[in-house]
PyMOL Python script that loads the backbone (N, CA, C, O; Angstrom):
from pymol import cmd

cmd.read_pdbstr("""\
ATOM      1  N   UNK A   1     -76.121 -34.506  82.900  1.00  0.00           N
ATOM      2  CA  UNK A   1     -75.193 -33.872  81.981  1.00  0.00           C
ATOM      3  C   UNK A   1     -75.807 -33.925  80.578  1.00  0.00           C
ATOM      4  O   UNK A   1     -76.105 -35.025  80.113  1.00  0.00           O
ATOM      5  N   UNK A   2     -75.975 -33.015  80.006  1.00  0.00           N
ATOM      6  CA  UNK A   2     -76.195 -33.059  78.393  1.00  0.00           C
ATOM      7  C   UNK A   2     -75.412 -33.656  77.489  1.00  0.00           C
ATOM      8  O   UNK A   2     -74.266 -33.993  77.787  1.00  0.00           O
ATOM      9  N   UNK A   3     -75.937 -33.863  76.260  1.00  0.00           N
ATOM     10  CA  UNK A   3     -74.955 -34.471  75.176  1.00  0.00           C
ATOM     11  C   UNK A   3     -73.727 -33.414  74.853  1.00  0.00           C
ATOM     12  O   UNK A   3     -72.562 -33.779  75.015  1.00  0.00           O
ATOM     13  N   UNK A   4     -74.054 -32.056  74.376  1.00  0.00           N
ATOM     14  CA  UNK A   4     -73.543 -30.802  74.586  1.00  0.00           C
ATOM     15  C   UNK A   4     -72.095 -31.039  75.716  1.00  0.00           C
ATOM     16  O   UNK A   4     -70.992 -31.278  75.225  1.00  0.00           O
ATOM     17  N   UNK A   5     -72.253 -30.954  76.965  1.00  0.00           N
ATOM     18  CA  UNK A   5     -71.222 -30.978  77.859  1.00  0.00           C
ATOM     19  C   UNK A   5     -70.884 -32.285  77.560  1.00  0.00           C
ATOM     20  O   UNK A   5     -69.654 -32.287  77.494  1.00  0.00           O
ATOM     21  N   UNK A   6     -71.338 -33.494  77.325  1.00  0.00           N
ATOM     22  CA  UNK A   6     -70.342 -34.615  76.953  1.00  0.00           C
ATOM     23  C   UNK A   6     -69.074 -34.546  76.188  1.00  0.00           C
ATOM     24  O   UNK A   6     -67.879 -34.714  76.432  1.00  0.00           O
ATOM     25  N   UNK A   7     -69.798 -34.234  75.179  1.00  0.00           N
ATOM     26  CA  UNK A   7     -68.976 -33.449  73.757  1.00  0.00           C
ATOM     27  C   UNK A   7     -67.779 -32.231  73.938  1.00  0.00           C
ATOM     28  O   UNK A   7     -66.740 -32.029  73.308  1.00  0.00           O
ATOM     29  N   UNK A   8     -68.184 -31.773  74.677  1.00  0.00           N
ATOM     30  CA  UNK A   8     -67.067 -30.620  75.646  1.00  0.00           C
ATOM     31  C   UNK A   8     -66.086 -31.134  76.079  1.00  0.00           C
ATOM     32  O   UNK A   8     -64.962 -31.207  75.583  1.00  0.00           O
ATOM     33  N   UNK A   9     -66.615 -31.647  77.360  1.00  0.00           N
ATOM     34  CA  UNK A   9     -65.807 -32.426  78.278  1.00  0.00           C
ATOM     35  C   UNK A   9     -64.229 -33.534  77.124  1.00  0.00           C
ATOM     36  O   UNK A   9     -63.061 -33.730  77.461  1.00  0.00           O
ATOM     37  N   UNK A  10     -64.724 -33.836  76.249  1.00  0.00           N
ATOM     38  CA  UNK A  10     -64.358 -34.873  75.136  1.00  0.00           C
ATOM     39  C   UNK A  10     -63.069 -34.019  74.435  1.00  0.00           C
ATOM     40  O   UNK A  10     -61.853 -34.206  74.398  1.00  0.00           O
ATOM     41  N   UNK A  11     -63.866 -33.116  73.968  1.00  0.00           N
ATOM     42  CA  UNK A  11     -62.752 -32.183  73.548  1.00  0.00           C
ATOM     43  C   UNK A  11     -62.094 -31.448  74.674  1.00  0.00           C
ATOM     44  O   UNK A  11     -61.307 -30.937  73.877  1.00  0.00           O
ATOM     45  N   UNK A  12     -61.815 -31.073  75.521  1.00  0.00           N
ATOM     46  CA  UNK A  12     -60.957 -30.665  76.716  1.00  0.00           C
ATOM     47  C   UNK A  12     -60.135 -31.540  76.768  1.00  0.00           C
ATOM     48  O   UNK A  12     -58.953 -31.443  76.436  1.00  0.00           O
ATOM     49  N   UNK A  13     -60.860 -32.777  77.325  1.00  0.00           N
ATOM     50  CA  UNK A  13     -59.855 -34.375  77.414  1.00  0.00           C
ATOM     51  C   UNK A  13     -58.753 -34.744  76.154  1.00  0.00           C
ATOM     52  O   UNK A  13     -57.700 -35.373  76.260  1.00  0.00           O
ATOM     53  N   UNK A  14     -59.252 -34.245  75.141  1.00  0.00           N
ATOM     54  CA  UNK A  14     -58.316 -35.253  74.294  1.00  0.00           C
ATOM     55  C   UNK A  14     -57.788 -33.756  72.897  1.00  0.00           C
ATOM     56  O   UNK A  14     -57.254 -34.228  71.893  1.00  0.00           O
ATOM     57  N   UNK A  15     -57.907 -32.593  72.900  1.00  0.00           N
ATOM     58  CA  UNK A  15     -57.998 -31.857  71.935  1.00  0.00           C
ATOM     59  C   UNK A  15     -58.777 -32.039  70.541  1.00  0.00           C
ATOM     60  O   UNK A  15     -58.299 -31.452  69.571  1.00  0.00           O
ATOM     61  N   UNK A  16     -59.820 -32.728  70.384  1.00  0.00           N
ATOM     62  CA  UNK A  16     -60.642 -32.976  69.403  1.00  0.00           C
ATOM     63  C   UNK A  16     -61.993 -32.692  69.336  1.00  0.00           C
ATOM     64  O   UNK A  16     -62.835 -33.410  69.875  1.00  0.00           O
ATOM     65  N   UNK A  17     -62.323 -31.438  68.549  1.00  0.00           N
ATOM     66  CA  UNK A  17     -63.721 -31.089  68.452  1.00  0.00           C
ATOM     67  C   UNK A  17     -64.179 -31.645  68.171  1.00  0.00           C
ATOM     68  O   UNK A  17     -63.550 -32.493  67.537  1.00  0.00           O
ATOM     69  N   UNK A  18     -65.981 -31.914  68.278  1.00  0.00           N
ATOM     70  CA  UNK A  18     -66.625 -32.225  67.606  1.00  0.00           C
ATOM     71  C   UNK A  18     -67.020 -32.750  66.252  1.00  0.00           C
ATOM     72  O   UNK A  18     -67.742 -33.686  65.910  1.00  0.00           O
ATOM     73  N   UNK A  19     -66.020 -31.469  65.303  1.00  0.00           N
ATOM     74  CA  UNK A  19     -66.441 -31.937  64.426  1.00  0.00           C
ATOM     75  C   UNK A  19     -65.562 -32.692  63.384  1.00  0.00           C
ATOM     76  O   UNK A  19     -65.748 -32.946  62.194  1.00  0.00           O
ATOM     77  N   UNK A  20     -64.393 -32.999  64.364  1.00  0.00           N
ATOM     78  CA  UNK A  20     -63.110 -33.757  64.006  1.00  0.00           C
ATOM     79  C   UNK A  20     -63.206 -35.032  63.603  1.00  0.00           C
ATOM     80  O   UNK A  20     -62.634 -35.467  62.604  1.00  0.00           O
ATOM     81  N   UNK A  21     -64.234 -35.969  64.670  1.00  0.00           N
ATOM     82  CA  UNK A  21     -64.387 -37.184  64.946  1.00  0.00           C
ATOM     83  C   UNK A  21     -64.571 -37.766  63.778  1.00  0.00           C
ATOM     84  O   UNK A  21     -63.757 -38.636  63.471  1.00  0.00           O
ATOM     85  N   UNK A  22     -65.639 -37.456  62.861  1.00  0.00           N
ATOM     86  CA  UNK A  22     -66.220 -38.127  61.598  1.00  0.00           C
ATOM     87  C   UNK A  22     -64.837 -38.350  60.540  1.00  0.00           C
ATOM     88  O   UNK A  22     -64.501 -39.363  59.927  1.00  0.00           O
ATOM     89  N   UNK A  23     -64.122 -36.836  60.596  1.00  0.00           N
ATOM     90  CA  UNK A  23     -62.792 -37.214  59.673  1.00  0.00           C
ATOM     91  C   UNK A  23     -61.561 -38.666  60.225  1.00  0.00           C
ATOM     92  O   UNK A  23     -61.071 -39.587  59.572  1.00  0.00           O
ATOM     93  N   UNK A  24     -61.403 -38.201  61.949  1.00  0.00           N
ATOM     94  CA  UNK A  24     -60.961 -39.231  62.164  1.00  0.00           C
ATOM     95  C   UNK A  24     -61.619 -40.559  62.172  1.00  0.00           C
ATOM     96  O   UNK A  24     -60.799 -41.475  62.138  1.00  0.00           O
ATOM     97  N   UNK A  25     -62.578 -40.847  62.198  1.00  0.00           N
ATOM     98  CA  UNK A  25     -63.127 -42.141  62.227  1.00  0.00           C
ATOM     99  C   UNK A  25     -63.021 -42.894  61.071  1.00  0.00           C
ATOM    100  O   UNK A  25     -62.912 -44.111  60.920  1.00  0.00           O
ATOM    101  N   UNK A  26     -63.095 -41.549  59.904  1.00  0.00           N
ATOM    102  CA  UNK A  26     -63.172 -42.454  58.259  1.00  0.00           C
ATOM    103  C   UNK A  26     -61.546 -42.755  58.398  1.00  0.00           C
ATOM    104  O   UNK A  26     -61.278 -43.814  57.832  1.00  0.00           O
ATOM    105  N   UNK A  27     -60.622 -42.247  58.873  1.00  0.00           N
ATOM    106  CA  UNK A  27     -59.509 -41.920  58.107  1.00  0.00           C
ATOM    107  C   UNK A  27     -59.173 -43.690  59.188  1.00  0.00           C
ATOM    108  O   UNK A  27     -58.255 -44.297  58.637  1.00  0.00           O
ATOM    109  N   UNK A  28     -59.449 -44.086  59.831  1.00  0.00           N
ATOM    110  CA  UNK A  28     -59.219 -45.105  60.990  1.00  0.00           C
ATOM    111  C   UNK A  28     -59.926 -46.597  60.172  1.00  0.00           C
ATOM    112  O   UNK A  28     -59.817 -47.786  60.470  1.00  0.00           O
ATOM    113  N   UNK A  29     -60.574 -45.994  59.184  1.00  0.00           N
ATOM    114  CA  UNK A  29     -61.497 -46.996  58.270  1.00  0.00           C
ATOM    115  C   UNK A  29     -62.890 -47.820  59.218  1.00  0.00           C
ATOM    116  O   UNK A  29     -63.138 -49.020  59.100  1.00  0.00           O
ATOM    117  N   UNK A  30     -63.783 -46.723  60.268  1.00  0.00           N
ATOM    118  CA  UNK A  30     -64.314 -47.320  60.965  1.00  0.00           C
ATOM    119  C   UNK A  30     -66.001 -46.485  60.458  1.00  0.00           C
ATOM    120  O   UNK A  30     -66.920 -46.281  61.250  1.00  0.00           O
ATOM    121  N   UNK A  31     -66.009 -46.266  59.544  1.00  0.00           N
ATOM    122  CA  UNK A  31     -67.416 -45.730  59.052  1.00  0.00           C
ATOM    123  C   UNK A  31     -68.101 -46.708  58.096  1.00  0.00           C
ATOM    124  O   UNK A  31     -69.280 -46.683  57.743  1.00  0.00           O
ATOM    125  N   UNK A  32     -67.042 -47.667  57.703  1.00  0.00           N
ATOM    126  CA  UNK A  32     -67.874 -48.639  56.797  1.00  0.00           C
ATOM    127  C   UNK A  32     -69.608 -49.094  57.595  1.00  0.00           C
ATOM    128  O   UNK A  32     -69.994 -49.168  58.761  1.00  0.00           O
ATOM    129  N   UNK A  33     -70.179 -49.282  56.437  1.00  0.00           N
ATOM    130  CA  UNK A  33     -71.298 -49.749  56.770  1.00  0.00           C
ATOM    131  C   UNK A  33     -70.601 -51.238  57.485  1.00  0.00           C
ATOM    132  O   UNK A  33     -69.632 -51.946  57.209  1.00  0.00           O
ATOM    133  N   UNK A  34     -72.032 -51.262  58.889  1.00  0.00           N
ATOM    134  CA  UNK A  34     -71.555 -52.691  59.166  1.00  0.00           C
ATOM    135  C   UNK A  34     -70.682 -52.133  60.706  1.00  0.00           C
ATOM    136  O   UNK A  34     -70.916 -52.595  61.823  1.00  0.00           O
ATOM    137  N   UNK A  35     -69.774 -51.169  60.429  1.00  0.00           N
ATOM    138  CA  UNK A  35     -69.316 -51.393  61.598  1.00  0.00           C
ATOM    139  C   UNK A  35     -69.972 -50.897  62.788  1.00  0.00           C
ATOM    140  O   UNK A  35     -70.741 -49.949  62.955  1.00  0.00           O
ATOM    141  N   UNK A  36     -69.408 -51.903  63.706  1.00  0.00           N
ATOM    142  CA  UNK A  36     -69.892 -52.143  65.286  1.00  0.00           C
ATOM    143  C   UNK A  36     -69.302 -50.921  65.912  1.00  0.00           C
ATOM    144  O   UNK A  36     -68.232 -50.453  65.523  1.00  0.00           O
ATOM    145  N   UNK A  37     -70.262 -50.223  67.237  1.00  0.00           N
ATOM    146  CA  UNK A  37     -70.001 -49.612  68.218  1.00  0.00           C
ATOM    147  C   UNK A  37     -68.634 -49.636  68.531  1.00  0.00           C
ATOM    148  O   UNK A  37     -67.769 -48.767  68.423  1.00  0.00           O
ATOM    149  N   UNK A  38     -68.587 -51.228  69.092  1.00  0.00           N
ATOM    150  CA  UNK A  38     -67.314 -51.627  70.121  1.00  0.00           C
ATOM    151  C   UNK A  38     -66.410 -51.502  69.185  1.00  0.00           C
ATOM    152  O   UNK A  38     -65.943 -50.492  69.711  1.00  0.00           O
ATOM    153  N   UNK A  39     -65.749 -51.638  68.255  1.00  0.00           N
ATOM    154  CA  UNK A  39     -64.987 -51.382  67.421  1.00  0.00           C
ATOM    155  C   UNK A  39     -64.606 -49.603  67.275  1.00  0.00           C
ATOM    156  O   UNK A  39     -63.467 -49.138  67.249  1.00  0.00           O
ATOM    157  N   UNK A  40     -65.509 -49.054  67.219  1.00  0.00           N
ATOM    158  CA  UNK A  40     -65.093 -47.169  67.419  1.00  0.00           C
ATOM    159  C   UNK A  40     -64.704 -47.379  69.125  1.00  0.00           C
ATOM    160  O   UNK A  40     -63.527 -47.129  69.383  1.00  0.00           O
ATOM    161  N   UNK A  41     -65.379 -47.713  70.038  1.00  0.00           N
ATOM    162  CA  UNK A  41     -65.039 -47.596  71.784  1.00  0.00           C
ATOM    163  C   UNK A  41     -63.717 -48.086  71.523  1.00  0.00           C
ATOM    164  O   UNK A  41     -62.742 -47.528  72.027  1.00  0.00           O
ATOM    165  N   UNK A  42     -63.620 -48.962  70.868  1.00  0.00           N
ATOM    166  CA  UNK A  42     -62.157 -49.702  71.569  1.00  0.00           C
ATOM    167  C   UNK A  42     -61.049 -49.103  71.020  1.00  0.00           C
ATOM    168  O   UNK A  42     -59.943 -49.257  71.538  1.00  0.00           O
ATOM    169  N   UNK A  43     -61.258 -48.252  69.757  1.00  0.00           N
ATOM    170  CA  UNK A  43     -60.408 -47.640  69.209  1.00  0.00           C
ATOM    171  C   UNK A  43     -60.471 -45.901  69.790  1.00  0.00           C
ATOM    172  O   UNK A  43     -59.562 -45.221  69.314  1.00  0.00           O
ATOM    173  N   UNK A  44     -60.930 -45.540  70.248  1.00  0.00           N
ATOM    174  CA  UNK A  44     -61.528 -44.136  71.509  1.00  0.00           C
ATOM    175  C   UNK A  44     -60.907 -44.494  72.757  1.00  0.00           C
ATOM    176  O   UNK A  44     -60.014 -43.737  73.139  1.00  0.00           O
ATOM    177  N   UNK A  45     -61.187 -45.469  73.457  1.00  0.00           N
ATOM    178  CA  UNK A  45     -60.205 -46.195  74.651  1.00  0.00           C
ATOM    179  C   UNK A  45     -59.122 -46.332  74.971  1.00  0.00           C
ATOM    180  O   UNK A  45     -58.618 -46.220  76.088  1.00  0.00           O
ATOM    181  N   UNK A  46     -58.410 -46.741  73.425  1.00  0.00           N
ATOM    182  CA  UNK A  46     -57.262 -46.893  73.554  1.00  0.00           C
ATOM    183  C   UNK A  46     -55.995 -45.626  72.862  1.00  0.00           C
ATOM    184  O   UNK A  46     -54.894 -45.505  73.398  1.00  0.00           O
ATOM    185  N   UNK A  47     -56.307 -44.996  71.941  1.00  0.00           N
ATOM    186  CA  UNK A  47     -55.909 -43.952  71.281  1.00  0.00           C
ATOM    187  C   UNK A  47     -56.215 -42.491  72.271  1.00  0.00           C
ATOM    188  O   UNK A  47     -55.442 -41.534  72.305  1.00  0.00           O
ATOM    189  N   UNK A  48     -57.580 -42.588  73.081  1.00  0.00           N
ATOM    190  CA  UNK A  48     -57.658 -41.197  73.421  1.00  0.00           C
ATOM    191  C   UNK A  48     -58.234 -41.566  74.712  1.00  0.00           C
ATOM    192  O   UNK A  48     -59.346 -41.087  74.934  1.00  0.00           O
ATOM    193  N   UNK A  49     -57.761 -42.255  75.539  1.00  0.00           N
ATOM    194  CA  UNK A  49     -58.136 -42.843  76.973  1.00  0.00           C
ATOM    195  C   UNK A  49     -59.524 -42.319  77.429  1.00  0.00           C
ATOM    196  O   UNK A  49     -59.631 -41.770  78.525  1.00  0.00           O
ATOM    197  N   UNK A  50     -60.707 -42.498  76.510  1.00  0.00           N
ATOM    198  CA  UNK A  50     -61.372 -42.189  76.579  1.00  0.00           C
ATOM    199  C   UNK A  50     -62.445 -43.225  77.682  1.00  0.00           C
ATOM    200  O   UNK A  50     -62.575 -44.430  77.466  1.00  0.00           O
ATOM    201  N   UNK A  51     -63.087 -42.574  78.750  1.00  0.00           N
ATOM    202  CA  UNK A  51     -63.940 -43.498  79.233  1.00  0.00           C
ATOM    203  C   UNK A  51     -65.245 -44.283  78.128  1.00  0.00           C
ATOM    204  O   UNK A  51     -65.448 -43.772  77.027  1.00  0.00           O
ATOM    205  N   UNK A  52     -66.134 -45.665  78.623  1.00  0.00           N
ATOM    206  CA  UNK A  52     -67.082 -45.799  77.571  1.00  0.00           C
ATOM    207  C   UNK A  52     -67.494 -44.569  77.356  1.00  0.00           C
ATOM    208  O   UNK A  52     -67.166 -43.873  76.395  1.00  0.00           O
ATOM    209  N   UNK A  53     -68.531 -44.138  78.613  1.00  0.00           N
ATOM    210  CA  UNK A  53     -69.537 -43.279  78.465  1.00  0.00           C
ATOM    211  C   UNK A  53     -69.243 -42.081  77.078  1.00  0.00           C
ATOM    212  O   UNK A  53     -69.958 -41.696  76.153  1.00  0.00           O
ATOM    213  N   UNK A  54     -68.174 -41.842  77.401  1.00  0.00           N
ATOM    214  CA  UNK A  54     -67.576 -40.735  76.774  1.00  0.00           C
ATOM    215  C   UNK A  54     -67.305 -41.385  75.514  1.00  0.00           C
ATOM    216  O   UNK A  54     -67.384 -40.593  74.575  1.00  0.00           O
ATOM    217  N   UNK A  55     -67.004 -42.599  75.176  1.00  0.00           N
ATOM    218  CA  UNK A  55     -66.797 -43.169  73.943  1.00  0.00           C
ATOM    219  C   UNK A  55     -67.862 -43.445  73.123  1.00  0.00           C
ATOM    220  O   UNK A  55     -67.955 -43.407  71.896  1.00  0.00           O
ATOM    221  N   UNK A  56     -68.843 -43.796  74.190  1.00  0.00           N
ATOM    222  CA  UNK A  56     -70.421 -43.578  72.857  1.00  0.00           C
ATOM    223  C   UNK A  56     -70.582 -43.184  72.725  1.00  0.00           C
ATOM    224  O   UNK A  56     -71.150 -43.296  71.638  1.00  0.00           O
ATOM    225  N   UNK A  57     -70.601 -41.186  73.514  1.00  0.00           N
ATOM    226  CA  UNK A  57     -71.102 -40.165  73.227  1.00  0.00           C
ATOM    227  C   UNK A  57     -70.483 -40.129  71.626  1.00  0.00           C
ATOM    228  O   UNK A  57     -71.187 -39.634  70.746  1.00  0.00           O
ATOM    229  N   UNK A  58     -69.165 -40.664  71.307  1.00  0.00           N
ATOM    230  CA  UNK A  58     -68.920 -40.169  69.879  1.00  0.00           C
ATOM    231  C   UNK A  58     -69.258 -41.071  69.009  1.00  0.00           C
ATOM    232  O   UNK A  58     -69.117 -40.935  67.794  1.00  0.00           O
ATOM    233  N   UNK A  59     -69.714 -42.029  69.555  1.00  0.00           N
ATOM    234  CA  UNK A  59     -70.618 -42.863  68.621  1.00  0.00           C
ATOM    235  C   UNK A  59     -71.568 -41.562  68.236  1.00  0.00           C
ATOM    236  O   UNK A  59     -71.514 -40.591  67.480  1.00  0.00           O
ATOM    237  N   UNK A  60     -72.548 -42.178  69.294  1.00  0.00           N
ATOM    238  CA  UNK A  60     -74.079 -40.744  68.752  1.00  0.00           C
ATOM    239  C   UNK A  60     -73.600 -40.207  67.810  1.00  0.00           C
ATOM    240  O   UNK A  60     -74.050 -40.473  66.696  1.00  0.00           O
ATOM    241  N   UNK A  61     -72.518 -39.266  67.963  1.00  0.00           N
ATOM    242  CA  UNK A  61     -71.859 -37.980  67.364  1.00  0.00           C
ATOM    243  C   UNK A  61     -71.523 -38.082  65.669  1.00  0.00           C
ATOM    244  O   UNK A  61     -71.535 -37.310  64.710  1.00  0.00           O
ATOM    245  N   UNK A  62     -71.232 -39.464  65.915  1.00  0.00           N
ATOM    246  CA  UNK A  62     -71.089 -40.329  64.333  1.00  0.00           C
ATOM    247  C   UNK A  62     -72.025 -40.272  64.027  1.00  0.00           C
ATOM    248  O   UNK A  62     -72.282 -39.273  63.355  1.00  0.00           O
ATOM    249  N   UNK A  63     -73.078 -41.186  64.268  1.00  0.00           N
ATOM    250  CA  UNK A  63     -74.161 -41.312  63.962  1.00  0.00           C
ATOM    251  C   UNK A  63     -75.241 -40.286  63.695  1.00  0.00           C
ATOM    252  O   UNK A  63     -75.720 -40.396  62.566  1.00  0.00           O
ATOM    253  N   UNK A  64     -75.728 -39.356  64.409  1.00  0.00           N
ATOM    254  CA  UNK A  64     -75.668 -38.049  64.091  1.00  0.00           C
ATOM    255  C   UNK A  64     -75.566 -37.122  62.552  1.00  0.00           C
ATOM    256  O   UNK A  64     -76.427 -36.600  61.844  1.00  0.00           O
ATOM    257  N   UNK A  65     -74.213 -37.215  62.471  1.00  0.00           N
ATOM    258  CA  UNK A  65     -73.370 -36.801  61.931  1.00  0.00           C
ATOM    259  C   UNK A  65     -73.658 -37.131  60.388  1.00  0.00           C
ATOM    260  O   UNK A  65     -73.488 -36.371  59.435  1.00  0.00           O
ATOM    261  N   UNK A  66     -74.178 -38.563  60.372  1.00  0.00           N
ATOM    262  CA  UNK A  66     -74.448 -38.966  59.316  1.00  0.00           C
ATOM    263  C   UNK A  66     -73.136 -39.845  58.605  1.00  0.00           C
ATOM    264  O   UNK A  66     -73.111 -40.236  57.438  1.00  0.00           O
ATOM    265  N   UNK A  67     -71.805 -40.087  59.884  1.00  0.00           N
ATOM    266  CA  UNK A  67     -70.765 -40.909  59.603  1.00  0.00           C
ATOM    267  C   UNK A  67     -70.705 -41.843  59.165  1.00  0.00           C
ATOM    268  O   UNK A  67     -70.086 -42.280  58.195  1.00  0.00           O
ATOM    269  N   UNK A  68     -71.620 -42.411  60.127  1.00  0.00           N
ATOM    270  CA  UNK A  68     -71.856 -43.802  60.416  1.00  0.00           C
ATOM    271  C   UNK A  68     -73.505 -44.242  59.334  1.00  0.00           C
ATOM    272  O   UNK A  68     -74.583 -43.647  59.332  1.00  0.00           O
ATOM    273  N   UNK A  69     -73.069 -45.494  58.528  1.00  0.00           N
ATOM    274  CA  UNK A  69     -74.534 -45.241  57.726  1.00  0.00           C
ATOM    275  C   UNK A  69     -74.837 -47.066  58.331  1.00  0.00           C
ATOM    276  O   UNK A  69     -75.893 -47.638  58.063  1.00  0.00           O
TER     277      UNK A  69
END
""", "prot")
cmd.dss("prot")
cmd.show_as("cartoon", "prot")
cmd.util.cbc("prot")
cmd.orient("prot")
């Protein structure tokens, strides 16, 4: 599966594009420098029953993104 269809699949699952994540993540206060992975998963897990796999993909996506510094 590509990163591409991860990212799909993500938004189907939960109504959140791509390029949503970075706004929600700041607005969740989880872009500070410093913060941990498991801290975005666990907050993806539990808010948007997101599997891991699917929960790091929006890591990357952060990261990426240039969210995450």
């Amino acid at each position: 599966m590509t990163f591409q269809a991860y990212i799909d699949n993500i938004e189907k699952q939960t109504g959140v594009s791509g390029k949503d994540w970075p706004k929600l993540a700041k607005a969740k206060g989880l872009t500070a420098p410093g913060t941990k992975a498991t801290a975005i998963t666990d907050w993806l897990k539990a808010e948007y029953s997101l599997g891991h796999g699917h929960a790091m993909a929006v890591v990357k996506l952060l990261k990426d993104s240039g969210a995450l510094k």
